[in-house]
Structure formats: structure tokens, C-alpha cells
C-alpha positions in Angstrom: 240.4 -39.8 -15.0 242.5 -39.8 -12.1 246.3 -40.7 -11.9 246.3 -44.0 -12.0 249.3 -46.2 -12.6 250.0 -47.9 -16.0 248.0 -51.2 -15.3 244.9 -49.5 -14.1 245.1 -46.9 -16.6 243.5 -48.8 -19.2 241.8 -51.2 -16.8 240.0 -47.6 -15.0 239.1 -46.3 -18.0 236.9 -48.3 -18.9 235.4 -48.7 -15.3 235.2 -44.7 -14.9 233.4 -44.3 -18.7 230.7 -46.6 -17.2 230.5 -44.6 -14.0 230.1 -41.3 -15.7 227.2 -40.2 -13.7 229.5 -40.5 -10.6 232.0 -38.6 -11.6 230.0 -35.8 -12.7 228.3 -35.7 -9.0 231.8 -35.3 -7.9 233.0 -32.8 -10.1 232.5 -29.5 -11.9 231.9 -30.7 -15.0 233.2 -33.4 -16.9 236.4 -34.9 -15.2 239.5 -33.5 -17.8 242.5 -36.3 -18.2 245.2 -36.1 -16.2 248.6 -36.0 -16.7 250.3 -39.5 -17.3 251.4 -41.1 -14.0 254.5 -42.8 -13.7 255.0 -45.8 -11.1 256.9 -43.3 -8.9 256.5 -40.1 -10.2 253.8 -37.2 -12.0 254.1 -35.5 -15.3 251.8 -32.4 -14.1 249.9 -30.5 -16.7 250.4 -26.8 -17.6 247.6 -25.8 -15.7 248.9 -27.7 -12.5 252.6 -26.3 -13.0 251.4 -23.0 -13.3 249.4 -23.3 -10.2 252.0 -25.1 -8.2 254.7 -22.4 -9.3 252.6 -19.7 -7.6 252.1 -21.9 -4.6 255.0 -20.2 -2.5 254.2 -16.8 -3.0 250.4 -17.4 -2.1 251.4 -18.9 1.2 253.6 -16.6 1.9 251.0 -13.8 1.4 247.6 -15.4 3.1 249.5 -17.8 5.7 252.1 -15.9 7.1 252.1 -12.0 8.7 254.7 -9.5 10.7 254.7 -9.3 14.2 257.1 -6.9 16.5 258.5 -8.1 19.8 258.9 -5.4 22.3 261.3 -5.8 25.4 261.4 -3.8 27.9 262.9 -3.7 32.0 260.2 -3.3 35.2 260.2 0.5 35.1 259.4 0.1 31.2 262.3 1.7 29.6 263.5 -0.7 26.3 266.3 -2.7 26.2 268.3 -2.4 23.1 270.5 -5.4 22.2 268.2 -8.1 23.8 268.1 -11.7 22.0 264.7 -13.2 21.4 264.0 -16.6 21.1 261.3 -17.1 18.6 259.5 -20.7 18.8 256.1 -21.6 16.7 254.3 -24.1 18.8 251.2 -24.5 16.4 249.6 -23.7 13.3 246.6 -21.5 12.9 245.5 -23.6 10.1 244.4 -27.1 10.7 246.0 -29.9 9.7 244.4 -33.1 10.9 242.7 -36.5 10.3 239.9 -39.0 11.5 241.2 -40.3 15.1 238.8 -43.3 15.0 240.3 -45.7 15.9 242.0 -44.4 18.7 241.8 -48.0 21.4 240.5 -50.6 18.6 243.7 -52.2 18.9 244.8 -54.4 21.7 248.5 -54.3 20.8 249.5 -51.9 23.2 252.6 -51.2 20.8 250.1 -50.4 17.6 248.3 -48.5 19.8 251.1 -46.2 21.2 252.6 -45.6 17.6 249.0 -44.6 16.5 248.7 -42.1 19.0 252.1 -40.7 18.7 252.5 -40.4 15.3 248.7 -38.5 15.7 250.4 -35.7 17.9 253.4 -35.7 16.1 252.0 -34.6 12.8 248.5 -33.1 13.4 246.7 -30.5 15.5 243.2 -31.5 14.7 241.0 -34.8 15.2 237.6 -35.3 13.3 235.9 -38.1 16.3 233.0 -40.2 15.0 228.8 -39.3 16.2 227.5 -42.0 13.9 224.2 -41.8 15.7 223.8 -45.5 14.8 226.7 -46.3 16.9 226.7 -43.3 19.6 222.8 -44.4 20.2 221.9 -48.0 19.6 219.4 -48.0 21.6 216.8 -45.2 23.1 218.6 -43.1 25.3 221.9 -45.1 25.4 224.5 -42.6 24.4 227.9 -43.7 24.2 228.5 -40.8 25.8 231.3 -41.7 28.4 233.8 -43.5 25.5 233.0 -40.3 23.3 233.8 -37.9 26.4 236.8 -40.1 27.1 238.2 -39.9 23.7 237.8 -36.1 23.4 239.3 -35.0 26.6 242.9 -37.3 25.2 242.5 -34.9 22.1 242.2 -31.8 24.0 244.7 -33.0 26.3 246.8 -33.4 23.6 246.5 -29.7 22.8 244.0 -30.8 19.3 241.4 -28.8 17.7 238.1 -31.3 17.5 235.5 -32.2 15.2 232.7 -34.0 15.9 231.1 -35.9 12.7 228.2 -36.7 12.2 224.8 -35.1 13.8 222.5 -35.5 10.7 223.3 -38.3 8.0 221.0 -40.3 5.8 223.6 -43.0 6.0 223.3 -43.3 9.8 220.0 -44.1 11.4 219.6 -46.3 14.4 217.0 -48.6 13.5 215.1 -48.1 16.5 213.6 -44.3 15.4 210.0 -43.7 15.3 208.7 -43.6 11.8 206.0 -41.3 12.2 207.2 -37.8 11.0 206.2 -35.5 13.8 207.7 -38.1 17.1 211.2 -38.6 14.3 211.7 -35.0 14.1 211.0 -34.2 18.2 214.0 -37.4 18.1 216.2 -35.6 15.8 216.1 -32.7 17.8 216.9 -34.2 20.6 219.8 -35.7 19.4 221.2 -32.5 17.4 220.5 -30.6 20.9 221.6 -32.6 23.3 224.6 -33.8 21.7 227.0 -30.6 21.2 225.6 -29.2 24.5 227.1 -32.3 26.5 230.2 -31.5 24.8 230.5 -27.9 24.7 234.1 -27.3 25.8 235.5 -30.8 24.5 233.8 -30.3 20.7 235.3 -27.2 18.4 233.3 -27.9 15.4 230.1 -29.9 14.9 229.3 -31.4 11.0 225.9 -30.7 11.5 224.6 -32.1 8.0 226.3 -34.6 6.1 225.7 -35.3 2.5 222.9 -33.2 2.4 221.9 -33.8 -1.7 221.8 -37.3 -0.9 218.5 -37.0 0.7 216.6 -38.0 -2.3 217.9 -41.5 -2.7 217.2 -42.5 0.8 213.7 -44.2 2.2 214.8 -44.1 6.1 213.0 -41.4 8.3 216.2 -39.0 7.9 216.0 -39.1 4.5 212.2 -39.0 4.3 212.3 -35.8 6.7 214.7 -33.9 4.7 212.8 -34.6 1.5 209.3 -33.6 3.0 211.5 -30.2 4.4 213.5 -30.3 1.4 217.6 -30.9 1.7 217.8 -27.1 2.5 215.2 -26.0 4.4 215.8 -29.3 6.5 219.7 -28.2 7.0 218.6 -24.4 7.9 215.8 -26.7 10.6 219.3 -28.7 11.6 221.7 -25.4 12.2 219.5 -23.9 14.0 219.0 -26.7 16.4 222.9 -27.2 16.5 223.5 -22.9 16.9 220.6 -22.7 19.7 222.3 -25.6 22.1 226.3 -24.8 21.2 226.8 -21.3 19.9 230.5 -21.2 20.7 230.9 -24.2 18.0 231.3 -24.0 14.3 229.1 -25.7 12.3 229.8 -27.2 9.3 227.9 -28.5 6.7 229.4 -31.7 4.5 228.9 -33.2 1.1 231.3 -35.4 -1.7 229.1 -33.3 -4.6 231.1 -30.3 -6.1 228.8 -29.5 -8.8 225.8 -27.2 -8.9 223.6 -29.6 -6.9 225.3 -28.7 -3.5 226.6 -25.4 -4.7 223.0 -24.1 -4.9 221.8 -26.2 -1.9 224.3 -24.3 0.4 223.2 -21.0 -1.8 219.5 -22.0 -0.7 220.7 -22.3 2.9 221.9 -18.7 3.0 218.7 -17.4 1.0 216.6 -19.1 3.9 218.7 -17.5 6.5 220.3 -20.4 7.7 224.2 -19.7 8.6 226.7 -22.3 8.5 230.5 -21.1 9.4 232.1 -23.8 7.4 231.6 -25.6 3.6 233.3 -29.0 4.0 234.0 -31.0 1.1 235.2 -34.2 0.7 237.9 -35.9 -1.7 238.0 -39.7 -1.4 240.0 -40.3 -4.0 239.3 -44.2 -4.2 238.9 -44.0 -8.0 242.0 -41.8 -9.0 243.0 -38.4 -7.8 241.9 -35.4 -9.3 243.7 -32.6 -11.6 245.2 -29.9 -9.3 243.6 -27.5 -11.1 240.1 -28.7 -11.1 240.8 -28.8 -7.2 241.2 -25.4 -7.4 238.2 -24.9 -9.2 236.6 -26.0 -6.4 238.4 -23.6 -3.8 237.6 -20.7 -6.1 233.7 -21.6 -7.2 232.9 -22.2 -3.4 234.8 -19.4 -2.2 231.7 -17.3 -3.9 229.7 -18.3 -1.2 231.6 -16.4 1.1 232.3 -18.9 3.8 235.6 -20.7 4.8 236.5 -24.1 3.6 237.4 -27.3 5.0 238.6 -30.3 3.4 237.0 -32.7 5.6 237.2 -35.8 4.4 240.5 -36.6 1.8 241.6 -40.1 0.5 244.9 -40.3 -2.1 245.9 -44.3 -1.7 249.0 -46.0 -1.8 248.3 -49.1 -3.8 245.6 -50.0 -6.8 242.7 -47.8 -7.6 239.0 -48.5 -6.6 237.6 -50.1 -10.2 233.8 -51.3 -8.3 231.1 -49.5 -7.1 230.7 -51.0 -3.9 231.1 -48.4 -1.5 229.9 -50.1 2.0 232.0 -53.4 1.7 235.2 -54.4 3.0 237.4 -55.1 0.2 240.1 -57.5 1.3 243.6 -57.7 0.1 243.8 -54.4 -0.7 247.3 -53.6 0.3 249.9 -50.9 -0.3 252.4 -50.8 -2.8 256.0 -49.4 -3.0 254.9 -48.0 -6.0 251.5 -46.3 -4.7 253.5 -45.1 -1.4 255.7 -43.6 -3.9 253.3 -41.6 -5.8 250.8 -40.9 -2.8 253.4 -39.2 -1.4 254.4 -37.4 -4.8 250.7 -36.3 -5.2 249.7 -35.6 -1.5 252.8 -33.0 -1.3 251.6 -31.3 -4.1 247.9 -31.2 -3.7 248.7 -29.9 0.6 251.0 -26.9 -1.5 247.7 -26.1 -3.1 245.3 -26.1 -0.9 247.7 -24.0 1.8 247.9 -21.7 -0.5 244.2 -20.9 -1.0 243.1 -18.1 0.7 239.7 -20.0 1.7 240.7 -23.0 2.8 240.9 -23.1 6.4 241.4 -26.9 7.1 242.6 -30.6 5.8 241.7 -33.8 7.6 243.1 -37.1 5.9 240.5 -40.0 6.5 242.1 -42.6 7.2 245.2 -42.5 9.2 246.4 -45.9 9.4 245.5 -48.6 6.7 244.5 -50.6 9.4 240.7 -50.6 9.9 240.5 -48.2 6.9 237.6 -47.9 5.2 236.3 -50.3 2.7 240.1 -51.9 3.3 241.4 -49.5 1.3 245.3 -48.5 1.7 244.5 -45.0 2.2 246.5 -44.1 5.6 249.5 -42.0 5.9 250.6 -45.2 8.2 250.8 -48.7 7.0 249.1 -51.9 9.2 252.0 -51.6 11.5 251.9 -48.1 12.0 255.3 -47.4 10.7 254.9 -44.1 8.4 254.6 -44.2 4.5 256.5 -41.6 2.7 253.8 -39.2 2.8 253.6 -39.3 5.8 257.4 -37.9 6.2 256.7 -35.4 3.1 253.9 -33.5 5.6 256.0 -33.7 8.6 258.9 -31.8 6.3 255.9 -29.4 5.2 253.9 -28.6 8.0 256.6 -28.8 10.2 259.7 -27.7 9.0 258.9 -25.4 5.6 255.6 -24.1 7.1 257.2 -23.9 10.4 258.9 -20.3 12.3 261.9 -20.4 14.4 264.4 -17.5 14.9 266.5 -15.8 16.8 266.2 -12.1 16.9 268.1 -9.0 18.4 266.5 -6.1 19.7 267.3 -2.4 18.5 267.7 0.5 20.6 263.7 1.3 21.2 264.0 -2.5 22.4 262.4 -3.6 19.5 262.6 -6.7 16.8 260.2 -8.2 14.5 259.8 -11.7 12.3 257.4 -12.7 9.7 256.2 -16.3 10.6 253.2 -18.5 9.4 249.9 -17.6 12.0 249.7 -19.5 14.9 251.1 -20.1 18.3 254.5 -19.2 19.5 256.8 -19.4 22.7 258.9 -16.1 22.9 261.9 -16.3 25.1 264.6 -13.6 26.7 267.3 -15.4 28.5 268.4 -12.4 31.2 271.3 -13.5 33.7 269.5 -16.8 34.6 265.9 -15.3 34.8 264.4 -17.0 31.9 261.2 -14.8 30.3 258.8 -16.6 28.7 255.7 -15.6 26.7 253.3 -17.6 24.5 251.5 -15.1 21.8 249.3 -15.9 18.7 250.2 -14.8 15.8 246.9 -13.5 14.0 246.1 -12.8 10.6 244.2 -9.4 10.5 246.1 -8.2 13.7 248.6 -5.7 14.5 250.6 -8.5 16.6 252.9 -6.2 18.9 254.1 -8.3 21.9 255.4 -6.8 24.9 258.0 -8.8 27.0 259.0 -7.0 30.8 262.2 -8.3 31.8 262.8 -7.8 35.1 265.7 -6.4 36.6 
């Protein structure tokens, strides 16, 4: 079971013992208990101390590297005793969230607080291809809205995701049925779609939820179990690799057990080649034991691709004690109590994850409780936008503790180095009133030796 707090401890219990064969789609194995939750804080286990205890040293080790800033006059010679202002401007790694409902409001004050606490916090936007929605009709691709919404990401200097292309969940009704004319469709769809965004689309999930296939009757679901789930996601890569090659392509699915382990292992046996695992965490039901989080991290890591955390929920108010995944659930609101110990958990389970060598990414789901999915109060923002209290824990993490600002002094040979977490940076010699600026990435894998001229 998840964290829950004392009233829907025992109430969850007995919902999740009767929703066993859930849980064990979600999970490696059987679900262990958790710690007991408090209203506002967590009793962690052993296993999850010991793993948060090693935390810092991991991120200092895989997240952050040594660069050496070089300064030197116009004929080349260095300049010993030269200050350098060190500035990170962004992370390597991607913190981010689903930006979908960017314009659904008509408050213009809502709307304005969405998009600034967006940039404030993140540097990467998942933006919704629901073909359902981007296609209603034949040929009628919201194409414009989706271009318009994009190019405000990139202008705002964010990574982008693009999610869905393939989905058993999302199929206009207007497809052909006939199996030969639905896959020329899909093709066209999975095609077309990244290559009319090449340049505003970083990342395509290509197949979402690909074990699901069985349980569905529409043609996507019928196609991928006459191809099978994994020969149809190889089919679906290719299409995606052929029209966008810059992109990475990601395939998607809630199932951590063997089921999608072995259908991404099937993937690479058939040649297909995916550059991202993503798995999701909706935590609707409880949240899950750090250390079977990590379980995850270190059983998919096997298959020798990155991983992003595509798609995580950790609410703020009672837990999910229904199986109705597709309604709107209403008066489902935050608590004090739940903002409390969403923020508690969300700190630590971010600490993790950072420090995992394989993971690569984090998008939260929901970013505002308004409009969230099924109602649920799963945003790092209430219905008024104002932030919740994870929402400020991030900000302190991502861009404070996991942040790199110095001031450095150059030796003789006109040399200085810092450590700093990988990413962008602004380095800057103030000479006289010349001002010398540079922006440099910070890699991981690089030797990260930046030159600076300033002139005489």
C-alpha cells in the first residue's frame, strides 16, 4: 500500500486487497507496506533511509562534473588574477510537466500565473497529440493551435515532448476498420506528424501503453494484436525514426513488471530502437516505497536505455479508493494536510530519482489542480494557481541546491575551474567597462575547458 493518511489507511486497504491484480500490473512484484504516514509528515523505512542517505553523494557523482575557465588577452597570453562570473542558466536534466492547458482559461490572471509559474520552475513541457483531438475529422489537424503552442515553449527556451502518436486509448472514430486502409492511416499520421514539427518537437512518445493492446477491440488495438504489441511498436519507430530522425523517441507504459520489461526486451531482439523507456507513476491510489522506485530505475536500466519519468501523480488531498479511471471525480479538493505530505514525499522521491544514473527526465502531470485529470488534486498549483508547498520544495531543489553560481579567480596560467551540475551556463569577465560574456554547456563525458579572449 501506498502512504495514505490515517482515515484512508484502513478505508484503502481494503479497496487495494480487492484491486490486487492492479497493483501487481504496476509493480515489481507484490506492493511491500509502507512506512506509516503521518498527516504532515513520513516515517521512511530502512531501505528508503538508506537510499535517501546516499542520495547526495550519487548526485554529486552522475549530475555534476569539473570544468576549467581559461582567460586570456587578444594576443593570447593569460591573465592571471581575472574574476569570473559563473552563472548556470539551465539544467541538463529535465525537469518538467504536461503544459495542457496552456489557454483553457479565460481569466487572463489564471492564465498568466499558469504560464509563469511554468517557466519559473521547469525547462521541459510534455504537449498533448491525442489523435482523437489533434484529428477529428479526416485530414483536419489541429495543427496551427499545436504549432502555436509549441513555438511559446520554445520561445520560452523549453525542451518539448509531444504525447501521444500511437495509443489504444485514443482513436478518432472516423478510422477505417479494415486492417490494410487503418494501417496506411496510421502511417500517415505517425509520418506526418513529427515531420511538420521537426524543429518545434524534441521528443515524440511514439507508443503509449503498449501491453494494453490486448484489452482493446478498436482498430489500434486490433492492429497491434494481429502485429503483436512489439512487432507493432518496432512497425511504429520505424515510421516515427524515418520522418524525424533528429527526435527521440520514446516508448510509454504504467506496467513495471515483466509484461513491459520483456515487451521493450522484444523490441530490441526485433531490431527496433527506441532512445527512451518512459514510465509512468500516477500515484492516485497511494505512493509507492522509495525503494521499490528504485527497483524500477535499476531493473530497467538493464535494458540499456535512458529513462524518463513521464508521467508522475503524488496528490495533495484523499487517495483514489474506485476504479474508475476515465470519470471526472468532483469535489476532490486539496487538503492542508495532503499539501503537507505531497510536498514531504515529492522532495524525497525527486532526491531519488536525481540521483539515478539512468534517469534522464521527470514530468509531473498535472500542473495545476484545475482541469486535472479525473478531478484529482494532483497539481503542484492549487485552482487559483497560487503554489502548494511542493511546489516551493522543487524551486529550493532544482533551483537553488541543484543550482551553480560562483565567483572564481584566475591563476597565473589565467586559469580557474568549478564543479557545477551539467547544463547551461553564462560566464562573465568584467574588464574596465568591457563586459565578456560567454554561454558554455557544461557536459557530462567532456573535457569542458572554456576559453574566454578579453580584449585589450
Amino acid at each position: 500500500m501506498g502512504r495514505l493518511s490515517i482515515l484512508s489507511l484502513v478505508l484503502g486497504f481494503l479497496f487495494v486487497i480487492s484491486q490486487s491484480f492492479w497493483l501487481s500490473c504496476c509493480c515489481v512484484g507484490s506492493k511491500p507496506t509502507s512506512p506509516v504516514l503521518e498527516p504532515d509528515w513520513i516515517v521512511w523505512s530502512a531501505a528508503e533511509t538508506e537510499l535517501l542517505n546516499g542520495a547526495q553523494e550519487r548526485i554529486q557523482k552522475c549530475r555534476q562534473g569539473d570544468a576549467r575557465v581559461v582567460v586570456v588577452d587578444s594576443k593570447g597570453m593569460p591573465l592571471g588574477g581575472t574574476t569570473v562570473y559563473v552563472e548556470m542558466l539551465k539544467h541538463d536534466f529535465l525537469f518538467g510537466s504536461g503544459l495542457f492547458k496552456l489557454g483553457c482559461t479565460d481569466d487572463e490572471a489564471l492564465e498568466q500565473a499558469y504560464r509563469e509559474a511554468f517557466v519559473r520552475l521547469f525547462n521541459y513541457a510534455t504537449l498533448p497529440f491525442y489523435w482523437n483531438d489533434y484529428e477529428p475529422s479526416p485530414g483536419n489537424c489541429q495543427e496551427v493551435d499545436l504549432k502555436g503552442l509549441a513555438s511559446w515553449a520554445k520561445e520560452q527556451g523549453l525542451v518539448t515532448c509531444g504525447h501521444p502518436l500511437v495509443w489504444t486509448e485514443s482513436v478518432p472514430d472516423w478510422v477505417p476498420t479494415d486492417s490494410e486502409e487503418f494501417k496506411r492511416v496510421l502511417q500517415n499520421r505517425v509520418t506526418t506528424t513529427p515531420s511538420s514539427f521537426k524543429g518545434l518537437i524534441d521528443f515524440w512518445d511514439v507508443v503509449n501503453e503498449p501491453t494494453l493492446a490486448a484489452r482493446y477491440e478498436n482498430p489500434v488495438g486490433q492492429w497491434m494484436k494481429a502485429e503483436t504489441p512489439a512487432t507493432a511498436t518496432v512497425t511504429a519507430l520505424g515510421w516515427a525514426r524515418d520522418s524525424s530522425p533528429e527526435a527521440s523517441l520514446i516508448v510509454n507504459d504504467f506496467r513495471t513488471d515483466d509484461a513491459y520489461y520483456y515487451l521493450l526486451k522484444d523490441v530490441q531482439q526485433q531490431g527496433g530502437k527506441f532512445d527512451i523507456i518512459g514510465i509512468q507513476t500516477h500515484m492516485h491510489m497511494g505512493t509507492y516505497p522509495l525503494d521499490q522506485v528504485w527497483a524500477i530505475c535499476e531493473r530497467f536500466k538493464e535494458l540499456d536505455a535512458p529513462i524518463h519519468f513521464t508521467e508522475l501523480t503524488v496528490l495533495s488531498g484523499d487517495v483514489k479508493l474506485d476504479s474508475d479511471w476515465k470519470s471526472f471525480h468532483p469535489g476532490w479538493e486539496t487538503t492542508l494536510d495532503g499539501e503537507n505530505t505531497q510536498a514531504a514525499y515529492t522532495e524525497a522521491l525527486y532526491r531519488l530519482l536525481f540521483s539515478h544514473p539512468s534517469v534522464q527526465a521527470i514530468t509531473w502531470w498535472d500542473f495545476s489542480d484545475l482541469g486535472a485529470w479525473q478531478g484529482a488534486p494532483a497539481g503542484l498549483l492549487r485552482k487559483d494557481m497560487t503554489p502548494k508547498p511542493a511546489y516551493n520544495r522543487l524551486m529550493k531543489l532544482i533551483h537553488e541546491e541543484w543550482w551553480t553560481r560562483e565567483e572564481i579567480k584566475t591563476n597565473v596560467l589565467g586559469q580557474a575551474g568549478f564543479r557545477g551540475f551539467y547544463g547551461q551556463y553564462r560566464l562573465t569577465v568584467l574588464k574596465g567597462d568591457t563586459r565578456i560574456e560567454e554561454v558554455v554547456y557544461l557536459k557530462q563525458g567532456q573535457k569542458n575547458i572554456f576559453e574566454i579572449q578579453a580584449s585589450d
